[in-house]
C-alpha positions as CSV (number, residue, x, y, z in Angstrom):
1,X,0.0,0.0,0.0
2,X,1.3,3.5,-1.0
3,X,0.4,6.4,1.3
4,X,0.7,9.7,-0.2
5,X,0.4,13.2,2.5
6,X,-1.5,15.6,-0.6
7,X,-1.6,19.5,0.3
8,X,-4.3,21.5,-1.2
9,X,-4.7,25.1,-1.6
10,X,-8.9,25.8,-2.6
11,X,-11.4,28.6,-3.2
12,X,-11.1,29.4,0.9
13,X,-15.3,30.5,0.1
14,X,-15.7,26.6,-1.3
15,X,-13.4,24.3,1.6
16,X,-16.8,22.2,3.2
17,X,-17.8,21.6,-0.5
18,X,-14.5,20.8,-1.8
19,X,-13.4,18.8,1.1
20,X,-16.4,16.5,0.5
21,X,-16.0,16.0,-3.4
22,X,-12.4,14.9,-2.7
23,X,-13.8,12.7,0.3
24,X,-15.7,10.8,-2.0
25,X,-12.9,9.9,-4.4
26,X,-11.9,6.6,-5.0
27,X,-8.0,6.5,-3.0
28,X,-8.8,9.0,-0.7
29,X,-8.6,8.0,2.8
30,X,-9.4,10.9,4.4
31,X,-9.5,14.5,4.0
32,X,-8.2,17.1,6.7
33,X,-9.5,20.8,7.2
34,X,-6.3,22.4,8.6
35,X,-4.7,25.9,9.9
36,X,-1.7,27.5,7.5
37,X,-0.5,27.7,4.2
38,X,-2.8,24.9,3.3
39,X,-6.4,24.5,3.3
40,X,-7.2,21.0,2.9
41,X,-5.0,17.5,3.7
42,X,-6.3,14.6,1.8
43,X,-4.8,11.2,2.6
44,X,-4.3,9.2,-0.6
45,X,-3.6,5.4,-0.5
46,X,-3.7,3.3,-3.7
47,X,-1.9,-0.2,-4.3
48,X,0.2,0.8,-7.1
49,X,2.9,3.9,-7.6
50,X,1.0,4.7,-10.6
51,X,-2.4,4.8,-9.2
52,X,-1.2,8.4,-7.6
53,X,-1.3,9.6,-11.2
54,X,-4.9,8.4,-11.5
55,X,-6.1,9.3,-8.3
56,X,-4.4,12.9,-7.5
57,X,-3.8,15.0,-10.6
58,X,-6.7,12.5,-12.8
59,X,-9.2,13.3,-9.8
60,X,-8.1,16.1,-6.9
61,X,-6.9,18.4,-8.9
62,X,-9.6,18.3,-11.4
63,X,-12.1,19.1,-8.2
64,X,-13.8,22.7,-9.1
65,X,-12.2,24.9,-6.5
66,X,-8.9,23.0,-6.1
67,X,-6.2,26.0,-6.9
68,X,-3.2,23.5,-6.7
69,X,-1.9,20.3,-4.6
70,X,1.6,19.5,-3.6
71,X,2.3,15.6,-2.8
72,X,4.3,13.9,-0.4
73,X,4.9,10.3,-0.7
74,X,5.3,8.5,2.3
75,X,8.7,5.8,2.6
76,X,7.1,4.3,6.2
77,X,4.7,5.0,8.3
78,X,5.2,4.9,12.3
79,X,1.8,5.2,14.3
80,X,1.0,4.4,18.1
81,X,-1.9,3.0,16.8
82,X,0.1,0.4,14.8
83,X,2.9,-0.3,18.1
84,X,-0.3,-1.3,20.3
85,X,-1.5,-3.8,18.1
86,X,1.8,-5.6,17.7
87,X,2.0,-5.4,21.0
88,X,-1.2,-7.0,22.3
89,X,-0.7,-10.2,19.1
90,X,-1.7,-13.2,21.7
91,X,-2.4,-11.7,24.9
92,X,-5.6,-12.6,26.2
93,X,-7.2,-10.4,29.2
């Protein structure tokens, strides 16, 4: 699985609306409201290197609203979420 950080700058009038049309796209995990430079955070993740081509300048940035996106790919990805689980493999309460 390929995990890709996408930053999007919108029509700041449009974010709810926008946010929900990239919500619904097929590869998009989730989409973040945010503070800063940015207005929106989409999570992308997609099987296949090439699927980001599809899934974020073939869909996000042909959104209505979407001004421009900037992609970070993700190498690994480290959550606490992830350390619990392996920790609790086989122990029974």
């Amino acid at each position: 699985m390929i995990t890709s950080i996408v930053l999007i700058k919108t029509d700041v009038d449009r974010i709810p609306e926008i946010a929900e049309q990239i919500a619904a796209l097929e590869g998009v995990s989730e989409v973040y409201s945010v503070t800063g430079a940015q207005d929106l955070i989409a999570m992308v993740r997609v099987a296949r290197h090439d699927d980001l081509a599809d899934v974020i300048p073939g869909r996000i940035s042909k959104v209505p609203g979407v001004a421009a996106t900037e992609t970070h790919i993700a190498f690994r990805t480290y959550s606490q979420h992830d350390l619990e689980a392996a920790f609790a493999i086989g122990l029974e309460a």
